[in-house]
C-alpha positions in Angstrom: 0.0 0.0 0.0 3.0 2.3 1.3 4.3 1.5 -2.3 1.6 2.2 -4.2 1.0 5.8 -2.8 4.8 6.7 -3.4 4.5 5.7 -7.0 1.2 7.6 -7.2 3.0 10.4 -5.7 6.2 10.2 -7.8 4.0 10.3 -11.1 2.1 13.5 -10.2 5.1 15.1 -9.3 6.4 14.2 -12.9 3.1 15.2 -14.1 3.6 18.8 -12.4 7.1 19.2 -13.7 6.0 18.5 -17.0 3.2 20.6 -17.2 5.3 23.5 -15.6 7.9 23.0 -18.6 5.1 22.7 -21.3 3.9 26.3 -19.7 7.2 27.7 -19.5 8.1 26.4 -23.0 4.9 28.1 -24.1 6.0 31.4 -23.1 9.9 31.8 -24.0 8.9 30.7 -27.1 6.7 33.4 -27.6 8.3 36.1 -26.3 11.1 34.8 -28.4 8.9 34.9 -31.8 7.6 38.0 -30.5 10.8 39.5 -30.4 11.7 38.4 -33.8 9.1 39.6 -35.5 9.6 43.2 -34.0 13.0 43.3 -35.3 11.9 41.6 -38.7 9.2 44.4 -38.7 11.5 47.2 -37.8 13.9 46.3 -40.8 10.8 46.6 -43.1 9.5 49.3 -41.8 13.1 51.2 -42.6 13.3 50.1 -45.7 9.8 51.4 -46.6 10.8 54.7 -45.2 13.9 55.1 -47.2 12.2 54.0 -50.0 9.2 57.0 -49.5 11.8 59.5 -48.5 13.4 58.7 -51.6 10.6 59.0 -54.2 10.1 62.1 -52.3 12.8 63.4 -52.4 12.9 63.0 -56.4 10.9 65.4 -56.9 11.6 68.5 -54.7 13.4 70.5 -57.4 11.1 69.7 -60.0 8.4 73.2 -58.9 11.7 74.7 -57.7 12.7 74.6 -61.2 9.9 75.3 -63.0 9.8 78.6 -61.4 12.4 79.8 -63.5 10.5 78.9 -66.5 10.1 82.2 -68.9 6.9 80.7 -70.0 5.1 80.5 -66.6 6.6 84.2 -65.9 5.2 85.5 -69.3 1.8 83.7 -68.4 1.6 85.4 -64.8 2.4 88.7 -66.5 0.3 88.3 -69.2 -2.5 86.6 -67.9 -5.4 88.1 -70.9 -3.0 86.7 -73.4 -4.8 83.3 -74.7 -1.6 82.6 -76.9 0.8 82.4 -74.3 -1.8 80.4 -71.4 -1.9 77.9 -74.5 1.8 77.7 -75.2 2.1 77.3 -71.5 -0.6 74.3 -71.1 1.1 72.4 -73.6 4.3 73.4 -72.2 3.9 72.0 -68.9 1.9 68.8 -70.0 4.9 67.9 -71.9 7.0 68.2 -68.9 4.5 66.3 -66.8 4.1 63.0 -68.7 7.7 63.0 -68.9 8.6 63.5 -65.4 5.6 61.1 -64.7 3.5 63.3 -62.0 -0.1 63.4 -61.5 -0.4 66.9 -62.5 1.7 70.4 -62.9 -0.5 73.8 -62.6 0.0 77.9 -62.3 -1.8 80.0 -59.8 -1.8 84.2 -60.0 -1.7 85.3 -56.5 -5.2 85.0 -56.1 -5.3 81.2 -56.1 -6.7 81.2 -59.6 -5.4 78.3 -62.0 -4.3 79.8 -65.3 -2.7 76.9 -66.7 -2.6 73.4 -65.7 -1.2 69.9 -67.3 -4.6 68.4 -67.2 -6.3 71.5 -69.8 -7.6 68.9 -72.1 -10.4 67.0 -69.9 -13.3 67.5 -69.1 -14.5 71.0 -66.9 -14.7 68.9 -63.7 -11.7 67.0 -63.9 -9.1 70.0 -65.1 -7.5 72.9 -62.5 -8.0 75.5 -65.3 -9.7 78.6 -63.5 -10.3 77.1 -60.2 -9.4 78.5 -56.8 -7.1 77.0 -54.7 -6.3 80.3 -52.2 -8.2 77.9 -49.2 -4.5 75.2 -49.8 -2.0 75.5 -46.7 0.6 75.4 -50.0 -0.8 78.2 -51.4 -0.3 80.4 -48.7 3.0 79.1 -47.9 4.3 79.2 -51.1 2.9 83.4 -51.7 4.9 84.0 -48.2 8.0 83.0 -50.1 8.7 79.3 -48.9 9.0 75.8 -50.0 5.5 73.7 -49.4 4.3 70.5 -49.1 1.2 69.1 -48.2 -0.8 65.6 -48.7 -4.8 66.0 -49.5 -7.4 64.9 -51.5 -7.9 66.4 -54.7 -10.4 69.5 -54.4 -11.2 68.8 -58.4 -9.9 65.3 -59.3 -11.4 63.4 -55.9 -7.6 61.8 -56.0 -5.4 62.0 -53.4 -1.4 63.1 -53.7 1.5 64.5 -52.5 1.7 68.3 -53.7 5.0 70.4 -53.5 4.6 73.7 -54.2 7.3 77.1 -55.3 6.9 81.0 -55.6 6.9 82.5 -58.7 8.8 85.6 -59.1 8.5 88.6 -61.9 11.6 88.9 -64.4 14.6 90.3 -62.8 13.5 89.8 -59.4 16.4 87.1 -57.4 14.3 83.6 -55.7 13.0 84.6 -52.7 13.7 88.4 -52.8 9.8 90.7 -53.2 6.8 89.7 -53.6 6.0 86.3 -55.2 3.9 87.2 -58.6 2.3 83.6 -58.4 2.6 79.8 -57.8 3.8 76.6 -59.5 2.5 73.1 -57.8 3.5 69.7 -58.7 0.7 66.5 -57.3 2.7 63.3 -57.2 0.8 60.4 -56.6 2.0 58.0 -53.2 -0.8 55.2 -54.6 2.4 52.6 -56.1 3.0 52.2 -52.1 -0.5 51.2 -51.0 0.2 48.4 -54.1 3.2 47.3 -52.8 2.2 47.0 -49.0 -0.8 45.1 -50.3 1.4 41.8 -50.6 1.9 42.2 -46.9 0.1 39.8 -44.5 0.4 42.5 -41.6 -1.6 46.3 -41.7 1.1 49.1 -42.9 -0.3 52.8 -42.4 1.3 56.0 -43.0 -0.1 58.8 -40.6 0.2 62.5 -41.0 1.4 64.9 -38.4 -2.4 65.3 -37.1 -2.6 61.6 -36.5 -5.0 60.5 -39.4 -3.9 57.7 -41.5 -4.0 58.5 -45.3 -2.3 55.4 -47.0 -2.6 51.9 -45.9 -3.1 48.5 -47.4 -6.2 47.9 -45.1 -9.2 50.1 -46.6 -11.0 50.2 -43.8 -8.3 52.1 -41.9 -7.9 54.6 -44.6 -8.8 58.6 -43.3 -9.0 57.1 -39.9 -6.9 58.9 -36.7 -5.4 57.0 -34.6 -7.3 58.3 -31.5 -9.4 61.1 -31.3 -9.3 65.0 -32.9 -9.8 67.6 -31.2 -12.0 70.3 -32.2 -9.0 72.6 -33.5 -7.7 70.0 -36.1 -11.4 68.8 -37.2 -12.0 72.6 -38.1 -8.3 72.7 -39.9 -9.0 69.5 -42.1 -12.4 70.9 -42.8 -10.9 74.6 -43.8 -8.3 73.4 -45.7 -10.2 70.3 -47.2 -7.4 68.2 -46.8 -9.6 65.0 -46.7 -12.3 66.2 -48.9 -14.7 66.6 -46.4 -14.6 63.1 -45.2 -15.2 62.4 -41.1 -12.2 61.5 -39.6 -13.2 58.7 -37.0 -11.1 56.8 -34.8 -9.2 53.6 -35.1 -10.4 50.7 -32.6 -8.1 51.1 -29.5 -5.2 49.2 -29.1 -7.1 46.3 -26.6 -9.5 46.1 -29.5 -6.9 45.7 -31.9 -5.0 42.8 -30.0 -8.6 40.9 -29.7 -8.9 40.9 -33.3 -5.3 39.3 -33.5 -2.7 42.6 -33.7 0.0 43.5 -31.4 1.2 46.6 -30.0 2.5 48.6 -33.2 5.9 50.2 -34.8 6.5 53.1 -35.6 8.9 54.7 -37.9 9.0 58.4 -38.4 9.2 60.2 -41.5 11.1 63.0 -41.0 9.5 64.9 -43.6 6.3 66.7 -42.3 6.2 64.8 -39.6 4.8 61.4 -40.8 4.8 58.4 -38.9 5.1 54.9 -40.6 2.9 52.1 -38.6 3.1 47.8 -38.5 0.7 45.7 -37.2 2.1 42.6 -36.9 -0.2 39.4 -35.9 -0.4 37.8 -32.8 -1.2 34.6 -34.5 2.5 33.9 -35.7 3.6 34.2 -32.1 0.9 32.0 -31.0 1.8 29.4 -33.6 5.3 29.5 -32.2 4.5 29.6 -28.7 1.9 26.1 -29.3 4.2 24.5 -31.7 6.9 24.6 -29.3 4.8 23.6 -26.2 3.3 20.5 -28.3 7.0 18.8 -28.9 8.3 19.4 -25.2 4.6 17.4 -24.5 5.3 15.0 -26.9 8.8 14.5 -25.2 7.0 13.8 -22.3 4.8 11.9 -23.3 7.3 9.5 -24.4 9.5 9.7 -21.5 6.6 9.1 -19.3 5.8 6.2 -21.3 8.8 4.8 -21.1 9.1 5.5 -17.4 5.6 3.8 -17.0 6.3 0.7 -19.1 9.6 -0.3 -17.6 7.9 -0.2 -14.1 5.0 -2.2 -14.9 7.7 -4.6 -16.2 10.3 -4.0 -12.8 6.9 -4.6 -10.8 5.7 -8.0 -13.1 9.3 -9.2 -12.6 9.5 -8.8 -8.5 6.1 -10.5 -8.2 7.3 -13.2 -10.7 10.8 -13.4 -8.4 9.0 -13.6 -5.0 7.1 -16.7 -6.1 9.6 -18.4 -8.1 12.9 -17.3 -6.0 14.3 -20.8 -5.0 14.1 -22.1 -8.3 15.1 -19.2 -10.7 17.5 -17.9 -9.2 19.9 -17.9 -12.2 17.1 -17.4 -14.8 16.7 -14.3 -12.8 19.7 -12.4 -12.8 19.9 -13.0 -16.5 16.6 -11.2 -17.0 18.1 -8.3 -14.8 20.6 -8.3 -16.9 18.6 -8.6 -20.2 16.4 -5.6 -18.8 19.0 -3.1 -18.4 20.6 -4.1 -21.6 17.7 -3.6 -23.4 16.7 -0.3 -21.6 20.2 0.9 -22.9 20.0 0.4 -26.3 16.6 2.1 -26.1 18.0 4.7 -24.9 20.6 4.5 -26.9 18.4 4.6 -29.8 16.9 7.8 -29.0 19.5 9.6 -28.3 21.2 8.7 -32.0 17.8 9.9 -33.0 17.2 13.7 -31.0 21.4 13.8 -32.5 20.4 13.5 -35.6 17.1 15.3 -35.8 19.0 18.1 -34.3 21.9 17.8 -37.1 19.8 18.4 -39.6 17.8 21.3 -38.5 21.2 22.8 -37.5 22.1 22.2 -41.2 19.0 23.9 -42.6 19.3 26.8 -40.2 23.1 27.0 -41.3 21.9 27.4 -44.9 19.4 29.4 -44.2 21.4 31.9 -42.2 24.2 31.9 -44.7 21.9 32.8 -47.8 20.4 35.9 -45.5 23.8 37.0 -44.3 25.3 37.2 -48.3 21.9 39.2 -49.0 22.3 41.3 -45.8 26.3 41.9 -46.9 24.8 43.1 -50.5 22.5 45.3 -48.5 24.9 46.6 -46.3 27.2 47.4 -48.7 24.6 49.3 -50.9 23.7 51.4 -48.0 27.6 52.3 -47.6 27.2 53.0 -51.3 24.2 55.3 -51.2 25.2 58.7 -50.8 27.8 57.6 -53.4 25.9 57.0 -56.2 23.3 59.2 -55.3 26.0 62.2 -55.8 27.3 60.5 -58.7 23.7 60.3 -60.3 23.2 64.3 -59.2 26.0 65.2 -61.2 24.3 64.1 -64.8 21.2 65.1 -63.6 21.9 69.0 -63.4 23.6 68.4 -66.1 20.4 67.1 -68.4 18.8 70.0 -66.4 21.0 72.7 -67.7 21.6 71.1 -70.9 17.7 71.0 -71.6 17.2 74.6 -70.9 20.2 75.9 -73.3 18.3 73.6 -76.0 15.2 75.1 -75.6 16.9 78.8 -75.9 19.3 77.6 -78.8 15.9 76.5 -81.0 14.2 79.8 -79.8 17.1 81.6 -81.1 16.7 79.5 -84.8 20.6 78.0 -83.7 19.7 74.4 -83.8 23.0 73.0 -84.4 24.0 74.4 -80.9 20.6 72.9 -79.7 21.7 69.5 -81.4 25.3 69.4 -79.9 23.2 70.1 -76.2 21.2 66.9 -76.8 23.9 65.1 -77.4 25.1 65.9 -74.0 21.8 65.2 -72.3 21.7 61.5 -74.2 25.8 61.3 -72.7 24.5 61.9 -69.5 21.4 59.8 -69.7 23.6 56.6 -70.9 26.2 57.0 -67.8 23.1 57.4 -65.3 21.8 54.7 -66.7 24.6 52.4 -66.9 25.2 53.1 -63.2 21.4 52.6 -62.3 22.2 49.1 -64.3 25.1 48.0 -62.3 23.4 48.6 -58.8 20.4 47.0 -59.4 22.2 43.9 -60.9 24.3 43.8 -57.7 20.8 44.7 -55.4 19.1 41.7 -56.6 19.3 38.3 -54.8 21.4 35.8 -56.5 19.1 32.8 -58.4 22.3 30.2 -56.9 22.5 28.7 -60.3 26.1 28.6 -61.4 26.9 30.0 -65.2 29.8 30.8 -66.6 31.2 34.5 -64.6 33.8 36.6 -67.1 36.1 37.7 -64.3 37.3 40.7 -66.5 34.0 42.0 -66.6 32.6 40.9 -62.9 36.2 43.4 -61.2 35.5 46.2 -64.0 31.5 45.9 -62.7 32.8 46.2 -58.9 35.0 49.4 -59.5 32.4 51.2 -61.3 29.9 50.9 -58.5 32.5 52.1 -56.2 33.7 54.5 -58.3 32.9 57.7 -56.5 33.7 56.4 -53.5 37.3 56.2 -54.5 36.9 59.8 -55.9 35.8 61.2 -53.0 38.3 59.3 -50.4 41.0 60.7 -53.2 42.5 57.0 -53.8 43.4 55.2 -56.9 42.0 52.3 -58.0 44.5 50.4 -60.3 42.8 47.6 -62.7 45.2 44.9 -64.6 43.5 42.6 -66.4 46.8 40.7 -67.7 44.9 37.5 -68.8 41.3 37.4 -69.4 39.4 34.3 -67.6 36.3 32.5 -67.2 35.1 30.6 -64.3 31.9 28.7 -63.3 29.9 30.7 -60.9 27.9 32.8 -59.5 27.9 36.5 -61.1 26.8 38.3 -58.4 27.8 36.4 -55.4 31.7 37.2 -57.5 31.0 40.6 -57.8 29.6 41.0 -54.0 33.0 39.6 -52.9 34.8 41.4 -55.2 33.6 45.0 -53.9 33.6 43.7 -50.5 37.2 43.4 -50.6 37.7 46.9 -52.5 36.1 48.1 -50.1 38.1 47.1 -47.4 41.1 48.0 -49.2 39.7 51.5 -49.8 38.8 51.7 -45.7 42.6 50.3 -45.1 44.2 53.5 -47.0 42.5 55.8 -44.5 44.6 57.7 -43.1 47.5 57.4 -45.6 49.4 59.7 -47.5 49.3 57.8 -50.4 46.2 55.9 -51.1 46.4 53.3 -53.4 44.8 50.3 -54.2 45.6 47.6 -57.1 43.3 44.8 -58.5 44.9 42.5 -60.8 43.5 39.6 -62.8 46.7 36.6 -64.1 46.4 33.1 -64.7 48.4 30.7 -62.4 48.3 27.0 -64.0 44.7 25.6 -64.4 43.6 28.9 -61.8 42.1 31.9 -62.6 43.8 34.2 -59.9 42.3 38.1 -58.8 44.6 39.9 -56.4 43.8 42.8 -54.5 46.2 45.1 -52.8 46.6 48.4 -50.8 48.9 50.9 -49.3 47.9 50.8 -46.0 49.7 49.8 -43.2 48.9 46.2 -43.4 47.5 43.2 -41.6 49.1 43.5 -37.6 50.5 40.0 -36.9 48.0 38.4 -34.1 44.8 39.5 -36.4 46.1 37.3 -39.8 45.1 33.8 -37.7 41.3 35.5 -37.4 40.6 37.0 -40.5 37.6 34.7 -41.7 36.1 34.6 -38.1 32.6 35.6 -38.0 32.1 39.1 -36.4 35.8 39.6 -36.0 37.0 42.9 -37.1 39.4 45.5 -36.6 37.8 48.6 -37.4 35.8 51.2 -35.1 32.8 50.8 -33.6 30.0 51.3 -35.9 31.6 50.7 -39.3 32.2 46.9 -39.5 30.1 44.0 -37.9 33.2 41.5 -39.2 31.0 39.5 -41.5 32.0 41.0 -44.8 35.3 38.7 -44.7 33.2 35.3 -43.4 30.7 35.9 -45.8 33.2 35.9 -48.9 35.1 33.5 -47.8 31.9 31.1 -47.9 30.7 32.7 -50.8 34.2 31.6 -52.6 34.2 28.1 -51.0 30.7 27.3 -52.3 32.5 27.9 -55.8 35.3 25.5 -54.9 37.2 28.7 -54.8 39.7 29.4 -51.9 40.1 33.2 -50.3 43.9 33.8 -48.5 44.9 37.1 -46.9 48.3 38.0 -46.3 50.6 41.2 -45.7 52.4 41.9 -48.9 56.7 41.9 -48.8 56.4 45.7 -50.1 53.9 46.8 -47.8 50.2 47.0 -47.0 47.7 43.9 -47.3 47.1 41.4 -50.2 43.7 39.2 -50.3 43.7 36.7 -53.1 40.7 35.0 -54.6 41.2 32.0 -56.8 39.0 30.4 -58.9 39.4 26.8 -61.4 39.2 27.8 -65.0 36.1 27.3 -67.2 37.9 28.8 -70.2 41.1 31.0 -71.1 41.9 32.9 -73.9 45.3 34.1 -74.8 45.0 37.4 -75.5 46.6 39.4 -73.3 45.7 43.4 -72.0 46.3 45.4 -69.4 44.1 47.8 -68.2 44.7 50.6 -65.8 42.3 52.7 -64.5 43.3 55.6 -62.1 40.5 57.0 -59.9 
């Protein structure tokens, strides 16, 4: 009897433990998942920031220039002329179906539309003689500013994003008197309400008075986030902003988590104060928290099993011992021992088994991390690259700005050959911008892992020209010698990622230096195609060679290096059957060499220097 209760107590004991660990497992795995996804949504929610900023940004000096325009100045001055409003209408609906805006219009400083890109439809869907003096960016613009406001369209019913500019009368310098009118541009933001519609979780962008204007739920759209108050329902409904719509309320955040949302990111938009919103869903953390409880059950479950079977078969075997103990005496020590041999191969067993389960889900995750960290490298370095190429793509872009306006007074003066030779210029400028808008997003996009045949030549003269400027404005060389051409089975832009990765870091080793240079060379070596890079810096100190390829090792300052750029080549390059060394070169600085087996060589040699 005595027994028989301890046993009874041991089990519920076990059964208490193991419901306290199911519990337990329950929450640390959703807190973990929880944690996760934040981050995850975080990441997004920057990317989609930088992504708004940037289309933006694109066109601020559109209105800015257009101000200049001796058309829209003759227009404002001359406002009874017919001939010149209908010069200028077809004027500026030229210029907005190439810049692709929703519309481009002129205001006298009254508010009154003279001209607008949208003339030709109907009455009720152009801007031509209506009054748009009630517009916060009419007002701003007339006092002389920059202004930017987001509304629904007083004529059109369409919503956009409208940057406006002062106009000023001949001979009067930007932002000097008394503005003689205003230019406006409406860019439509609609493309990111499309994009965000592939996303499982709500994304909302809210304005500085808290209502949300895009989003990919419907529902939410012209909804605040809590409550006006009676001073910004009277703004919105003098300046129209939302077309007269009522701004109601979004459910409150307890609503919001019983129908399956958690507490909400924000990332803010510097620009008029914008705030960008995720929702992400509880039920993914759920999912997590009940798929991880279930196995640590099922583990249980067969533990307890186990436990339970072998002492029904302990208690059979006493029983069977008491009544047969004179005579089997021998036949019982061998079933002792039988027993425990058996309980140890089970338990053998199942240990080879958890080993091996665990093997090859640490094999998956191994991939799986590996793929994200080459695409998070690419990333990484694009953002590094940025302000780069963004200065690099300003440059041509005045340039087909200033171009374009000497054109059109070369063919008002009847001088067309100068206005020919100015073309040419713009269609210079348009080929470089685009060839370096071609080379990023080739290198942006995420490798397809199928292996073709890479052109080494052409994969180290790709790398340099997306960090061209950055060697210009660091004030180093880049020296290119491409002594044998080569060919080698890869990967195109996993090559090229590890080829600017290591550029990159020569570039970042010359800081500092006098002399600042940095040499790439492509040679053959036997049956290897072999790519060498080399700087001037100071070179590789002595107990930092062993740890070069360690994973978040690095040597530079806090906040410019994680130490994964290395790792991540290095794998990239093994996965090639490639090898990647690093060493200190006998005449100074650090040498990295990548080599890769031939696919093809031909014999024609050429050097190639390029000096940046």
């Amino acid at each position: 009897m005595k027994s028989t209760i301890r046993h009874i107590g041991v089990y519920v004991l076990l059964a208490v433990c193991a419901a306290m660990s199911i519990i337990a497992t329950y929450f640390i795995a959703t807190q973990k998942t929880r944690s996760d996804i934040r981050t995850s949504g975080e990441r997004q929610l920057q990317i989609i920031a930088l992504d708004l900023e940037a289309v933006l940004e694109k066109y601020e000096t559109l209105p800015f220039v257009l101000a200049f325009q001796p058309d829209i100045r003759n227009a404002l001055i001359k406002p009874a002329n017919q001939d010149v409003i209908n010069h200028l209408d077809t004027t500026i609906q030229s210029i907005q179906r190439q810049a692709k805006v929703s519309a481009i219009y002129v205001m006298d400083s009254q508010g009154n539309t003279l001209a607008s890109s949208n003339w030709d439809q109907p009455s009720n869907q152009n801007f031509v003689g209506k009054n748009f003096s009630f517009r916060p960016y009419f007002g701003e613009a007339m006092s002389g500013k920059t202004s930017r406001f987001y509304a629904i369209g007083n004529t059109t019913n369409e919503p956009g994003y409208f940057i406006a500019q002062p106009v000023y009368g001949n001979g009067t310098p930007h932002g000097a008197g008394i503005p003689i009118g205003v230019v406006a541009v409406k860019i439509s933001l609609s493309d990111f309400e499309r994009t965000w519609a592939s996303s499982e979780d709500p994304i909302a962008l809210m304005d500085s008075s808290g209502v949300v204007f895009l989003s990919n739920q419907v529902e939410w759209r012209y909804r605040s986030l809590s409550s006006l108050d009676k001073a910004a329902q009277e703004t919105l409904t003098k300046t129209r902003q939302y077309g007269g719509q009522v701004i109601l309320p979004l459910p409150t955040q307890k609503e919001l988590k019983h129908a399956g949302f958690g507490p909400h990111i924000e990332q803010p938009i510097n620009r008029l104060g914008w705030k960008l919103m995720l929702f992400p869903s509880e039920a993914h953390v759920t999912r997590a928290g009940i798929v991880a409880a279930t196995v640590v059950a099922l583990l249980f479950a067969i533990v307890g099993s186990s436990l339970w079977a072998t002492d029904q078969r302990r208690r059979r075997m006493e029983e069977q011992l008491i009544s047969r103990k004179a005579l089997q005496n021998a036949a019982e020590e061998l079933e002792r021992r039988i027993a425990q041999r058996t309980q140890e191969l089970l338990l053998a067993n199942q240990t080879l088994e958890v080993k091996f389960v665990k093997l090859k889900e640490t094999e998956r995750l191994l991939r799986s991390t590996q793929n994200e960290l080459v695409q998070a490298g690419k990333l990484t370095m694009l953002g590094q690259m940025a302000a780069g190429v963004t200065h690099e793509l300003n440059q041509p872009l005045a340039a087909i700005h200033a171009f374009a306006d000497n054109a059109v007074t070369f063919l008002a003066r009847q001088q067309p050959d100068h206005a020919q030779e100015n073309l040419a210029h713009i269609s210079a400028a348009a080929a470089r911008m685009g060839a370096i808008i071609s080379q990023l997003k080739g290198f942006a996009r995420k490798s397809s892992e199928t292996l073709s045949t890479v052109d080494l030549a052409q994969s180290i003269r790709a790398s340099a020209l997306l960090l061209e400027n950055d060697f210009l404005r660091n004030n180093a060389n880049l020296d290119i010698k491409i002594l044998e051409r080569a060919q080698v089975k890869g990967d195109s832009v996993r090559i090229e990622q590890v080829l600017i990765n290591l550029l990159r870091n020569a570039l970042d080793a010359t800081e500092g230096c006098v002399v600042k240079n940095v040499m790439a060379t492509l040679e053959r070596d036997g049956n290897d195609a072999v790519v060498r890079v080399r700087d001037s810096g100071p070179g590789i100190p002595q107990g930092v060679v062993a740890h070069l390829f360690e994973p978040f090792f690095t040597t530079k300052p806090s906040g410019k290096g994680l130490g994964l750029g290395l790792a991540i080549s290095s794998s990239i390059v093994q996965a090639m059957d490639g090898q990647l060394t690093g060493s200190n070169h006998a005449e100074g600085g650090a040498e990295f060499v990548v080599r890769f087996a031939l696919l093809e060589m031909t014999n024609n040699k050429e050097e190639h220097h390029v000096e940046v």
